[in-house]
mmJSON file of the N, C-alpha and C atoms, coordinates in Angstrom:
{"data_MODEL":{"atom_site":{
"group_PDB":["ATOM","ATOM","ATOM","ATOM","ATOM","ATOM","ATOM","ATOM","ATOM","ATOM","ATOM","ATOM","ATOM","ATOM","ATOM","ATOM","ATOM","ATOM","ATOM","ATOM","ATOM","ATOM","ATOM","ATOM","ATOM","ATOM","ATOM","ATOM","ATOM","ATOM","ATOM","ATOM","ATOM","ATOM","ATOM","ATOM","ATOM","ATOM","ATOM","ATOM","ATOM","ATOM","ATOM","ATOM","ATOM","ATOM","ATOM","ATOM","ATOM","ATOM","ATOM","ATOM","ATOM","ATOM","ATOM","ATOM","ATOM","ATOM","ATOM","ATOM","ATOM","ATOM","ATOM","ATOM","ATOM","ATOM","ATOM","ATOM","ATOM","ATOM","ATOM","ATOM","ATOM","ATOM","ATOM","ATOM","ATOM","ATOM","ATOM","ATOM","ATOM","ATOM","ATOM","ATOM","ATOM","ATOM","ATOM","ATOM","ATOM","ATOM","ATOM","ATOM","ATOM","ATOM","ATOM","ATOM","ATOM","ATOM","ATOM","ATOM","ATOM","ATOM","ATOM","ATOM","ATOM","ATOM","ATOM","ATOM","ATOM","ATOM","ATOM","ATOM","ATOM","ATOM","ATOM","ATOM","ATOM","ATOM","ATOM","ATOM","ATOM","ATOM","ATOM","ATOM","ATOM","ATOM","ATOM","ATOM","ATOM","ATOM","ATOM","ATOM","ATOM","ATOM","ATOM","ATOM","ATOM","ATOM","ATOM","ATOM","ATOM","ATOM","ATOM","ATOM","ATOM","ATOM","ATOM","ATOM","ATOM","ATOM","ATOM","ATOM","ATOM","ATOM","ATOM","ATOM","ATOM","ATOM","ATOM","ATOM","ATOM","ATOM","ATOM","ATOM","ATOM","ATOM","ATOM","ATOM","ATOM","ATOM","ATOM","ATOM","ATOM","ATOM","ATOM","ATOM","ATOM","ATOM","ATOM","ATOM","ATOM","ATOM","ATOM","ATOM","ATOM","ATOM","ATOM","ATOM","ATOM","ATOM","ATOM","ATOM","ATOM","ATOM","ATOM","ATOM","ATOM","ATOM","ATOM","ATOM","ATOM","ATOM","ATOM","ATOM","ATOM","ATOM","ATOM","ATOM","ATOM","ATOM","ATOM","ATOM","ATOM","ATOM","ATOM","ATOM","ATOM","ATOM","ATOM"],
"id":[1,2,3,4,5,6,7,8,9,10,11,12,13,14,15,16,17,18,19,20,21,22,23,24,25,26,27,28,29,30,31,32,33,34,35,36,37,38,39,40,41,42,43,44,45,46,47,48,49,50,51,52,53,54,55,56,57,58,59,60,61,62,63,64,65,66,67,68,69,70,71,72,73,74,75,76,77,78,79,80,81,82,83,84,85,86,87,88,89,90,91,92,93,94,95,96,97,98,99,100,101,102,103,104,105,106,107,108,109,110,111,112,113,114,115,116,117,118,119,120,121,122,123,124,125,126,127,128,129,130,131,132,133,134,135,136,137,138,139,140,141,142,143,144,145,146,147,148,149,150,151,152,153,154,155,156,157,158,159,160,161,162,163,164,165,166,167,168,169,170,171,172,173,174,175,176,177,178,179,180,181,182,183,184,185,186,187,188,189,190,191,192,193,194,195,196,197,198,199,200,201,202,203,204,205,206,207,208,209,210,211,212,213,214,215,216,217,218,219],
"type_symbol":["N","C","C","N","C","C","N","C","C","N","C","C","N","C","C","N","C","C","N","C","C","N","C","C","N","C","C","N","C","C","N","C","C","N","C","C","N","C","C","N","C","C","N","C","C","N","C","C","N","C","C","N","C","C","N","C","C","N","C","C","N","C","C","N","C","C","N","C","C","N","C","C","N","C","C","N","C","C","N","C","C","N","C","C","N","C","C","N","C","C","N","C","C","N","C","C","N","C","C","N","C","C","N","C","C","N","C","C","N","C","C","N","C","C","N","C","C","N","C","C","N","C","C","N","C","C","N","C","C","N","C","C","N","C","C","N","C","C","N","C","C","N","C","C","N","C","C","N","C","C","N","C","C","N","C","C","N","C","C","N","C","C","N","C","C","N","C","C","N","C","C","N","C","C","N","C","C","N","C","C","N","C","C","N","C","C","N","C","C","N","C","C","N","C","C","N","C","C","N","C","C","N","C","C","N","C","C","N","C","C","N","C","C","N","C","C","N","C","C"],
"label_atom_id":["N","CA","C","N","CA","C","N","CA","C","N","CA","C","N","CA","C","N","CA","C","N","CA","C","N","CA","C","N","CA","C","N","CA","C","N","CA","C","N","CA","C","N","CA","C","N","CA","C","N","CA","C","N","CA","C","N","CA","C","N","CA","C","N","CA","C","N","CA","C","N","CA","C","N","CA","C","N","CA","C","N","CA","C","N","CA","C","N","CA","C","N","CA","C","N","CA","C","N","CA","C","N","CA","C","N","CA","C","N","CA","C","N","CA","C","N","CA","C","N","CA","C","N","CA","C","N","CA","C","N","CA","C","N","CA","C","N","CA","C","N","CA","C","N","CA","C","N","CA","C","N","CA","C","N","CA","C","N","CA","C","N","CA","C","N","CA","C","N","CA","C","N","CA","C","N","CA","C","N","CA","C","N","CA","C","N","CA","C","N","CA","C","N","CA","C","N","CA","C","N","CA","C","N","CA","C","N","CA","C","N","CA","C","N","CA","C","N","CA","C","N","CA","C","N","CA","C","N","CA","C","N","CA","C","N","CA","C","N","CA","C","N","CA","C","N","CA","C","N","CA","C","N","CA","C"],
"label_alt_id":[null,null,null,null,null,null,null,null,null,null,null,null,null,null,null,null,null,null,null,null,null,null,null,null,null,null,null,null,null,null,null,null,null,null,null,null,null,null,null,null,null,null,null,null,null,null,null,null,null,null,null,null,null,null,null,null,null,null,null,null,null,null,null,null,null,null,null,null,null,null,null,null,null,null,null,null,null,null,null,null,null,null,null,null,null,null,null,null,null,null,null,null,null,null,null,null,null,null,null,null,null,null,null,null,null,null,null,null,null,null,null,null,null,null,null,null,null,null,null,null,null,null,null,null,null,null,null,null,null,null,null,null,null,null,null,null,null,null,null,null,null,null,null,null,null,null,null,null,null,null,null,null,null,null,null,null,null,null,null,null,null,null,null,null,null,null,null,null,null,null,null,null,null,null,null,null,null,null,null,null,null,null,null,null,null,null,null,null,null,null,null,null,null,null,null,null,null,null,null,null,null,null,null,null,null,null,null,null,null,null,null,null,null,null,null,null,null,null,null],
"label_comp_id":["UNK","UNK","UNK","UNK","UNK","UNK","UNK","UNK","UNK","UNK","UNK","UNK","UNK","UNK","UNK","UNK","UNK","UNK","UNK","UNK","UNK","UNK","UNK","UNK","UNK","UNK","UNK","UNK","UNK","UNK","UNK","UNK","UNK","UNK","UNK","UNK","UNK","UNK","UNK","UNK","UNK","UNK","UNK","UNK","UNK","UNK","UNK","UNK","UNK","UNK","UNK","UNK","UNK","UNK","UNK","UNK","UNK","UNK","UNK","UNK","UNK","UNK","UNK","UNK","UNK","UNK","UNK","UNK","UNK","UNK","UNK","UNK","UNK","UNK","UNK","UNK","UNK","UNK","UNK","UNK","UNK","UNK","UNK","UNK","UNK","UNK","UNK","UNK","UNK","UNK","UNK","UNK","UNK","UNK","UNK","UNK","UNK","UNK","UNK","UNK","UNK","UNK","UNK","UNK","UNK","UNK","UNK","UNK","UNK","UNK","UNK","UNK","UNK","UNK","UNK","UNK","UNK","UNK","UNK","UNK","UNK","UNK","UNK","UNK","UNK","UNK","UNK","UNK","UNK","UNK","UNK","UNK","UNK","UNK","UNK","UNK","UNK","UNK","UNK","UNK","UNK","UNK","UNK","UNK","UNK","UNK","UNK","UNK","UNK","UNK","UNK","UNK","UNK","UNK","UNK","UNK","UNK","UNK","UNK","UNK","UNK","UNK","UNK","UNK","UNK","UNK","UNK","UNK","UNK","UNK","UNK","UNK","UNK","UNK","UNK","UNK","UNK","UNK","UNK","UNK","UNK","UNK","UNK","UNK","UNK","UNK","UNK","UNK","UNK","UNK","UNK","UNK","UNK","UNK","UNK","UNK","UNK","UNK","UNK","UNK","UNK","UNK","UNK","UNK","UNK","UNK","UNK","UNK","UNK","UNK","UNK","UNK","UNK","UNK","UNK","UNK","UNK","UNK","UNK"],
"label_asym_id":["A","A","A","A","A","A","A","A","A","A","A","A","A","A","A","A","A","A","A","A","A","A","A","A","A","A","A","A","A","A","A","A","A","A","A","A","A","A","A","A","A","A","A","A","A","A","A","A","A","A","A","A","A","A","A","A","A","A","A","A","A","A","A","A","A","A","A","A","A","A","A","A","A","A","A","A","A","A","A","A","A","A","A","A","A","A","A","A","A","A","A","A","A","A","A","A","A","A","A","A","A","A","A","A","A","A","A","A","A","A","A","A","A","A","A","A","A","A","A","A","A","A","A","A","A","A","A","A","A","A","A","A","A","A","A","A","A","A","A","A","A","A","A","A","A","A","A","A","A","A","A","A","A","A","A","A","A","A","A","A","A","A","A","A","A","A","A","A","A","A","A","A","A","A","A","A","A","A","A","A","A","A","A","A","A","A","A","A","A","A","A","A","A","A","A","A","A","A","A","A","A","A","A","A","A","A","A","A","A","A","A","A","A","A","A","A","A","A","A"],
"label_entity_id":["1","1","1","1","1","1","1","1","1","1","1","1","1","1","1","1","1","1","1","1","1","1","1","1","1","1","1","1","1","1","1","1","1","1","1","1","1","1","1","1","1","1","1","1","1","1","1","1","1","1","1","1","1","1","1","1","1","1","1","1","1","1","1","1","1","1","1","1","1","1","1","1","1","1","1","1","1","1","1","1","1","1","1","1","1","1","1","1","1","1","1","1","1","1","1","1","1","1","1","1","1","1","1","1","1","1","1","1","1","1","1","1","1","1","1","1","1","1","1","1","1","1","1","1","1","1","1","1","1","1","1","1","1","1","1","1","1","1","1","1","1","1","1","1","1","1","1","1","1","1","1","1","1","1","1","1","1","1","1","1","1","1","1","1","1","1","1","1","1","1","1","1","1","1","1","1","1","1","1","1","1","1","1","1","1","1","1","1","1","1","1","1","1","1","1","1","1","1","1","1","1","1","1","1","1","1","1","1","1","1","1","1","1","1","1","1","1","1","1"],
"label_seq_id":[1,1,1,2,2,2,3,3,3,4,4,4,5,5,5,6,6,6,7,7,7,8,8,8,9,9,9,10,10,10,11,11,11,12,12,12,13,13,13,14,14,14,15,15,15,16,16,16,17,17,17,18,18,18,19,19,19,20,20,20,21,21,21,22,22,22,23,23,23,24,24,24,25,25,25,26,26,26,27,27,27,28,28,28,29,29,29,30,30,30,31,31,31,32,32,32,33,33,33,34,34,34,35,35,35,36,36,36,37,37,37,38,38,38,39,39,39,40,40,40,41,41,41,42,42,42,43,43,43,44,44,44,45,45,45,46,46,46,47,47,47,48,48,48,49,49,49,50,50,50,51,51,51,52,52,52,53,53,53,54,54,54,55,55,55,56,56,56,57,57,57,58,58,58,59,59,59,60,60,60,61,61,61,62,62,62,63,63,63,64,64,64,65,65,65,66,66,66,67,67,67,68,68,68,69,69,69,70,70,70,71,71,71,72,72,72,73,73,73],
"pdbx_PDB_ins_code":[null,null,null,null,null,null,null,null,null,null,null,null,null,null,null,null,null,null,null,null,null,null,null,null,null,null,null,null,null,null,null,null,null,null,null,null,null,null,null,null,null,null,null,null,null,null,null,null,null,null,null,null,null,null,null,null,null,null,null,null,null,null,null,null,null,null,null,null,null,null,null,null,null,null,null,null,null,null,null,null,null,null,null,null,null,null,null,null,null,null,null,null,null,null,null,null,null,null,null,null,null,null,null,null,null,null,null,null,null,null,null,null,null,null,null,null,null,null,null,null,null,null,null,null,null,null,null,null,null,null,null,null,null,null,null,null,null,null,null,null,null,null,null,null,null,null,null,null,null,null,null,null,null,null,null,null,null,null,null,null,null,null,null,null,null,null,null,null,null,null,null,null,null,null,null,null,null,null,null,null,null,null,null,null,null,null,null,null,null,null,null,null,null,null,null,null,null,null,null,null,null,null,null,null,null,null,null,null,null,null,null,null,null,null,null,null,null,null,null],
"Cartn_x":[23.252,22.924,21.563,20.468,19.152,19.179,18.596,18.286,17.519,16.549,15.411,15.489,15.639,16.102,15.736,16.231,16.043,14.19,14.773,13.028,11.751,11.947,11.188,10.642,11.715,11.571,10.049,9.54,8.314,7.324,7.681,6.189,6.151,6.532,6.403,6.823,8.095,8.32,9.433,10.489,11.572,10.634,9.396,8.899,8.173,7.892,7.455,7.793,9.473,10.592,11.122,11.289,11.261,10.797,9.419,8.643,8.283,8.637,8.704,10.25,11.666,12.597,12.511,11.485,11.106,10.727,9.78,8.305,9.214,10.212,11.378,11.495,12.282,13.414,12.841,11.859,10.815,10.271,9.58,9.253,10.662,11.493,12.544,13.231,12.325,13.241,13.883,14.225,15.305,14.994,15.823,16.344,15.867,16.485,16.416,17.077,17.159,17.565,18.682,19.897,20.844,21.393,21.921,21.958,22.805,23.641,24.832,24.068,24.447,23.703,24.894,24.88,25.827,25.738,26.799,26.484,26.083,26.251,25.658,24.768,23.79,22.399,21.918,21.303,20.059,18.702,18.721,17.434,16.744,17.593,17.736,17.576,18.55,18.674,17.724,16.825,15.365,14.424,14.786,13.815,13.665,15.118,15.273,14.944,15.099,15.188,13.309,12.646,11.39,10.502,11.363,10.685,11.574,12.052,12.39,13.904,15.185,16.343,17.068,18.017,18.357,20.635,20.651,22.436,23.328,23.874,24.538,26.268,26.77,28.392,28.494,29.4,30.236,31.295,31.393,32.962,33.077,34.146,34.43,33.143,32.599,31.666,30.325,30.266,29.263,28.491,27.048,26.581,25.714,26.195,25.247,23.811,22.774,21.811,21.039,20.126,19.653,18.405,17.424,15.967,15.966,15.202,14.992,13.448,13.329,12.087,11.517,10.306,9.261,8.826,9.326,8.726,7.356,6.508,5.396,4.656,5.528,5.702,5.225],
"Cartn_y":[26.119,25.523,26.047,25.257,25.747,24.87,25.47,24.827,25.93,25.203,26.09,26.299,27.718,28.157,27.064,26.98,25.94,26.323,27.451,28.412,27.852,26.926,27.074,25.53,24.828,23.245,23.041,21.81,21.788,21.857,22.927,23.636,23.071,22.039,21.637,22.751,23.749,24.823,23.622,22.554,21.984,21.071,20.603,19.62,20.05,21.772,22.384,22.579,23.006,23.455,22.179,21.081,20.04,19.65,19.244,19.557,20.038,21.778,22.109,22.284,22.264,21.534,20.096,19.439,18.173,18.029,19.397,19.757,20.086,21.472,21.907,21.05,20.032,19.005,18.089,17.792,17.173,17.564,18.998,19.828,20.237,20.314,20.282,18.701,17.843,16.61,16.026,15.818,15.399,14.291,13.866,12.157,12.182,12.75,12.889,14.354,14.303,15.175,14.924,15.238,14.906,16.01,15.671,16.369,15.936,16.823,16.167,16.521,15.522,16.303,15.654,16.109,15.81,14.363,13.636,12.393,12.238,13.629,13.231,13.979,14.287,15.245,13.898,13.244,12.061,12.77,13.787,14.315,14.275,14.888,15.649,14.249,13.619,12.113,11.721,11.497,10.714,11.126,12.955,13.467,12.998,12.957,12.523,11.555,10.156,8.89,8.817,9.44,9.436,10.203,10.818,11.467,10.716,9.501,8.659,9.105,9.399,10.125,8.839,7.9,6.586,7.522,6.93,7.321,6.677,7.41,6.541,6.484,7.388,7.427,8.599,8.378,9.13,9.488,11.115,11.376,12.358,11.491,12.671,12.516,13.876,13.764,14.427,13.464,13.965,13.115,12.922,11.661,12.435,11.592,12.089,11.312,11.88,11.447,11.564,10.675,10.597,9.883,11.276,10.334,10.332,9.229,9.214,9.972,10.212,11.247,10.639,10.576,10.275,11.109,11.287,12.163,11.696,13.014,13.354,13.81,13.63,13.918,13.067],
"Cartn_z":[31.182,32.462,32.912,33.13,33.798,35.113,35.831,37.518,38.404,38.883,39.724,40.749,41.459,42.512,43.804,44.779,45.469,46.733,46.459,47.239,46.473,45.382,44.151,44.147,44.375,44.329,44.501,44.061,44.315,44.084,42.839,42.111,41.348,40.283,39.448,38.082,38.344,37.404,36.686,37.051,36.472,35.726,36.209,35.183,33.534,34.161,33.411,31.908,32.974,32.22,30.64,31.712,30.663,29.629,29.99,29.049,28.043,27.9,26.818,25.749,27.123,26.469,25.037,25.503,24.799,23.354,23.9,22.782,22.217,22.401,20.964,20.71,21.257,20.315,19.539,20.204,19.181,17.767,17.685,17.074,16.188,16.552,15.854,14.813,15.171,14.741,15.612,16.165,17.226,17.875,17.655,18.612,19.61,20.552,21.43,22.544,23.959,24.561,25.613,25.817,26.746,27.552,28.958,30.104,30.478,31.457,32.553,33.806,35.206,36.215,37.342,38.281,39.294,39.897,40.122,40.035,41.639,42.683,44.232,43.885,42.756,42.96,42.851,43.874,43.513,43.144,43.782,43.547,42.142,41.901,40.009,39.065,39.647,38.89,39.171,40.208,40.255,39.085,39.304,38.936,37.321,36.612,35.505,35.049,35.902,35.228,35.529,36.01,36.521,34.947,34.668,33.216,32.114,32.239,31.546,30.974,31.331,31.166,31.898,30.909,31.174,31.507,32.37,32.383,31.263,30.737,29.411,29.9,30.186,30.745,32.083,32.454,33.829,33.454,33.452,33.389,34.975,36.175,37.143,37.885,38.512,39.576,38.284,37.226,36.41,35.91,35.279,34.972,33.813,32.336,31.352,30.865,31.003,30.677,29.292,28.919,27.525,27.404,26.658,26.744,25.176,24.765,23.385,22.797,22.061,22.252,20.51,20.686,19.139,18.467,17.278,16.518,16.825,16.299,16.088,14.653,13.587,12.555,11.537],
"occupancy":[1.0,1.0,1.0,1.0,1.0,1.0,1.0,1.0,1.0,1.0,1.0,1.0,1.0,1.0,1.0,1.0,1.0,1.0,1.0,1.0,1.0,1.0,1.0,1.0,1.0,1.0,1.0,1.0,1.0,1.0,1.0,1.0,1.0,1.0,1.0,1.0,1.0,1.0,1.0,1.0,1.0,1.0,1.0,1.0,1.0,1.0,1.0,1.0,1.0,1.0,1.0,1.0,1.0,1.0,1.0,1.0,1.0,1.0,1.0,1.0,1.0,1.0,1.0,1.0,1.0,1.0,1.0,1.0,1.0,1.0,1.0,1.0,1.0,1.0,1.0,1.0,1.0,1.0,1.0,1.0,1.0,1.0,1.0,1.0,1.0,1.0,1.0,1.0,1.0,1.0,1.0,1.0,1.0,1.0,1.0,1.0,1.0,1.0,1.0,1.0,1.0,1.0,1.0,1.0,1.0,1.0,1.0,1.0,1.0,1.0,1.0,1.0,1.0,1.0,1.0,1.0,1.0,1.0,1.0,1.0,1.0,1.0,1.0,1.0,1.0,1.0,1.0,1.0,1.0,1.0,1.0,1.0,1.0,1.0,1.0,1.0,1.0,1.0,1.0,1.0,1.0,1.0,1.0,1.0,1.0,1.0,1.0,1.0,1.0,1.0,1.0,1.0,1.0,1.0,1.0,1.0,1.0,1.0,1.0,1.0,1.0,1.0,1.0,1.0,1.0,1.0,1.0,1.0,1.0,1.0,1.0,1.0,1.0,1.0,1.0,1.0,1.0,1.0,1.0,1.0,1.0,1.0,1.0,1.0,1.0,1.0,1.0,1.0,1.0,1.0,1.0,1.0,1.0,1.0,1.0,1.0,1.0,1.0,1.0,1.0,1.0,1.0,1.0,1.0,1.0,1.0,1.0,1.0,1.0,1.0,1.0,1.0,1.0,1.0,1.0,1.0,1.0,1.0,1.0],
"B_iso_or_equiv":[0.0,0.0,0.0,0.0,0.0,0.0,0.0,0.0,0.0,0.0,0.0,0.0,0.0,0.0,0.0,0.0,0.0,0.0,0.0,0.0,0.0,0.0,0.0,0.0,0.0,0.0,0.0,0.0,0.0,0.0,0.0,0.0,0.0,0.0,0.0,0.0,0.0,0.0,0.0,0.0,0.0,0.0,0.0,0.0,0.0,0.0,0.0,0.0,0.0,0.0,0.0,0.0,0.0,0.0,0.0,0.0,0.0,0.0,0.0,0.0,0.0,0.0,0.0,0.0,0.0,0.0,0.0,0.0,0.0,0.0,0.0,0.0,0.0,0.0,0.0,0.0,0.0,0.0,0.0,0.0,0.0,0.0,0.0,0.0,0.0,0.0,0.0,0.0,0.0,0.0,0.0,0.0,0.0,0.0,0.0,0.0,0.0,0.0,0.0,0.0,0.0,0.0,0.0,0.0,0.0,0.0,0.0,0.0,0.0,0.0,0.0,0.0,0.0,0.0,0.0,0.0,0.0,0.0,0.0,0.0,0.0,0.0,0.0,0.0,0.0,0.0,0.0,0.0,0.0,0.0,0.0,0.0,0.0,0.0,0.0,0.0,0.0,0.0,0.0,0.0,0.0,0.0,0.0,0.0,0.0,0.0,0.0,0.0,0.0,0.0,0.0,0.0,0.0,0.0,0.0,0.0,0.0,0.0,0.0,0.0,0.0,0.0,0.0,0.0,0.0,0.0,0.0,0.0,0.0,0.0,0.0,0.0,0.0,0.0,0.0,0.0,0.0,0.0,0.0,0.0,0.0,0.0,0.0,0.0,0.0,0.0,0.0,0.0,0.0,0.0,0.0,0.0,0.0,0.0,0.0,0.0,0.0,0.0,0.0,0.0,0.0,0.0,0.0,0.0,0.0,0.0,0.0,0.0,0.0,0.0,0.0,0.0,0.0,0.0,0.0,0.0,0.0,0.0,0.0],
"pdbx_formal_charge":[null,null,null,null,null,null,null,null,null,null,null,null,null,null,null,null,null,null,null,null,null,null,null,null,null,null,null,null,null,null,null,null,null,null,null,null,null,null,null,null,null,null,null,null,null,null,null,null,null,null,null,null,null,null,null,null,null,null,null,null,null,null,null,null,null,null,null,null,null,null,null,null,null,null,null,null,null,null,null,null,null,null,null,null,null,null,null,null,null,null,null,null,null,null,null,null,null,null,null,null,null,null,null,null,null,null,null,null,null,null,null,null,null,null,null,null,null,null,null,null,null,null,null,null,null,null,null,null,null,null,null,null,null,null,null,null,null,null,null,null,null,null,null,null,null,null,null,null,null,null,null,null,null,null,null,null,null,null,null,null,null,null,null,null,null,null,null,null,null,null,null,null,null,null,null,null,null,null,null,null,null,null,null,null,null,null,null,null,null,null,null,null,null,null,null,null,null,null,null,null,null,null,null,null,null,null,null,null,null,null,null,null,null,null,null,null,null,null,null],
"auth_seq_id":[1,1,1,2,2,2,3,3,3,4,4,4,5,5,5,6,6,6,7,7,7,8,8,8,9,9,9,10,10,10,11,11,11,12,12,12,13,13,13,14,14,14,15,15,15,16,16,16,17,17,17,18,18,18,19,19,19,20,20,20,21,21,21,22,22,22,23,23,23,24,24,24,25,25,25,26,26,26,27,27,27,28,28,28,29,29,29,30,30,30,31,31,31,32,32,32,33,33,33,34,34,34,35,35,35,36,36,36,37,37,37,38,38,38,39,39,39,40,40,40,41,41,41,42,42,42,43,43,43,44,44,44,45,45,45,46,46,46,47,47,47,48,48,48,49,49,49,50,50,50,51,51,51,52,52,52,53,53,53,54,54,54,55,55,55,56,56,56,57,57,57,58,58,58,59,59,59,60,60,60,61,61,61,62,62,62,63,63,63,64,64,64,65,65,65,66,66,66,67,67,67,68,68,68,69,69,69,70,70,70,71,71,71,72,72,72,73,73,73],
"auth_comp_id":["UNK","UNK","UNK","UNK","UNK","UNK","UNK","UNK","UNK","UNK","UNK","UNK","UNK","UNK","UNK","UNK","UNK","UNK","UNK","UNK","UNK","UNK","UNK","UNK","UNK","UNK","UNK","UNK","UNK","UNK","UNK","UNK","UNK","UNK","UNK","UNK","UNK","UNK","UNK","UNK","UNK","UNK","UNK","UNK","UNK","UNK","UNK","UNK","UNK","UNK","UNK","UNK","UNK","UNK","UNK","UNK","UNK","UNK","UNK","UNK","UNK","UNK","UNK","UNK","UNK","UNK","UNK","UNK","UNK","UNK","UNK","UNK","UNK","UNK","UNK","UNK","UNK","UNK","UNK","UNK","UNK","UNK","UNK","UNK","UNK","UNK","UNK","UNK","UNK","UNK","UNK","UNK","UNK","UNK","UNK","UNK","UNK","UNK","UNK","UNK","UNK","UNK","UNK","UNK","UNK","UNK","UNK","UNK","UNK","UNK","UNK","UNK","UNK","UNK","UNK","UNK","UNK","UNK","UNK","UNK","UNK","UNK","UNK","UNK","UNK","UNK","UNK","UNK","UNK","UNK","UNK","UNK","UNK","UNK","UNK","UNK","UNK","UNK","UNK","UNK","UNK","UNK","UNK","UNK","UNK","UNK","UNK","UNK","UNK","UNK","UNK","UNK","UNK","UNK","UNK","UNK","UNK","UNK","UNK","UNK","UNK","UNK","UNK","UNK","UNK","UNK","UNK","UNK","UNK","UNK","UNK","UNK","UNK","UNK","UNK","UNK","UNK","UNK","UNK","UNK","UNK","UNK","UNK","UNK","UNK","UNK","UNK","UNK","UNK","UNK","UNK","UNK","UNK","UNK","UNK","UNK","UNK","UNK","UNK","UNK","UNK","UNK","UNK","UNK","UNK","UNK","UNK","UNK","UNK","UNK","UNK","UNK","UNK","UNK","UNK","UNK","UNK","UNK","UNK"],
"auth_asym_id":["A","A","A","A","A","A","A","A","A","A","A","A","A","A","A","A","A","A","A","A","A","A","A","A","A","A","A","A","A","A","A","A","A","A","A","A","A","A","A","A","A","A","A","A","A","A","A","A","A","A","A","A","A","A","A","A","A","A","A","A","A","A","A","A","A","A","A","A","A","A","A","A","A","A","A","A","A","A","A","A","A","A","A","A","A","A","A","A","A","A","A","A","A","A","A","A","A","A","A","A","A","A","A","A","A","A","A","A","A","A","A","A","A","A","A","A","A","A","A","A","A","A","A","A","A","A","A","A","A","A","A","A","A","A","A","A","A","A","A","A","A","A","A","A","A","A","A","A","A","A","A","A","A","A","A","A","A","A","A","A","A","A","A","A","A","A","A","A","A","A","A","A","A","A","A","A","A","A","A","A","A","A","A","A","A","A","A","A","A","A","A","A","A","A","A","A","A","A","A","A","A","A","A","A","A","A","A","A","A","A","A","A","A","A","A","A","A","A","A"],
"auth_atom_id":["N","CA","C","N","CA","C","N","CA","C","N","CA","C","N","CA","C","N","CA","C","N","CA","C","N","CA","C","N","CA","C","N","CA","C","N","CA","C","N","CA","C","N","CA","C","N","CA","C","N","CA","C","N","CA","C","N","CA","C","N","CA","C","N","CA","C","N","CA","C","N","CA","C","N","CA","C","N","CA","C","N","CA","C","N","CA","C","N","CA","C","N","CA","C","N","CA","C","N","CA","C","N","CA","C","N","CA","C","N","CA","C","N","CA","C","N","CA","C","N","CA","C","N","CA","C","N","CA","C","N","CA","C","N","CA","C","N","CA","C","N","CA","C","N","CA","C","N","CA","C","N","CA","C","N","CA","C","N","CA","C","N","CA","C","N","CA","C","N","CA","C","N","CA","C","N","CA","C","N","CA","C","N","CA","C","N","CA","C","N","CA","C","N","CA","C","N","CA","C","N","CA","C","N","CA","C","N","CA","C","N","CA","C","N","CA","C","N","CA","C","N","CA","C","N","CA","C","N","CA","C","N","CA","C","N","CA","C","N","CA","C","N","CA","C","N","CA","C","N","CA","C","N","CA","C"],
"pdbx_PDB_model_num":[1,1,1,1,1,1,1,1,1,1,1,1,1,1,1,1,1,1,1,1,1,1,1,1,1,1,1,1,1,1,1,1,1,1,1,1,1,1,1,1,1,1,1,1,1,1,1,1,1,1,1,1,1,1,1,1,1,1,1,1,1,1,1,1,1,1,1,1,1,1,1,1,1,1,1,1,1,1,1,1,1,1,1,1,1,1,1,1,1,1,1,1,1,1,1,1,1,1,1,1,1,1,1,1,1,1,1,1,1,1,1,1,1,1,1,1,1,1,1,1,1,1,1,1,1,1,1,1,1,1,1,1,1,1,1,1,1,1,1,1,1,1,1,1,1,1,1,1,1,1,1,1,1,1,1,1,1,1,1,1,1,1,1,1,1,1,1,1,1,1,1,1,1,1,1,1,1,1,1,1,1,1,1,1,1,1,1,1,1,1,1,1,1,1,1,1,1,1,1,1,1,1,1,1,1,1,1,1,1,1,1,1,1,1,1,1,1,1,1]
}}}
């Protein structure tokens, strides 16, 4: 579980964070990257579908997300 203190919001440290989440998975091969995020965090969810993170299923008060990512390879 990662999430940026709420004192923190703002700085651009979660986009940061992502980002190089990406670069691994990428750098690794990888499809892509998937997340659960709370299905009343809109925030988070903006923030997601805004860095391209499409909702694929809902289980409960949960919503899983999935970006597809391009090799570079």
């Amino acid at each position: 579980s990662i999430q940026v203190d709420r004192s923190y919001h703002g700085q651009g440290l979660g986009g940061t964070m992502m980002d190089r989440i990406e670069a691994l998975a990428n750098e690794k091969g990888m499809e892509g990257v998937e997340l659960c995020v709370q299905e009343t965090n809109l925030r988070a969810r903006s923030f997601y579908q805004e860095r391209g993170y499409q909702p694929i299923w809902r289980k409960g008060s949960n919503v899983m997300m999935r970006k597809r990512l391009m090799s570079q390879g």
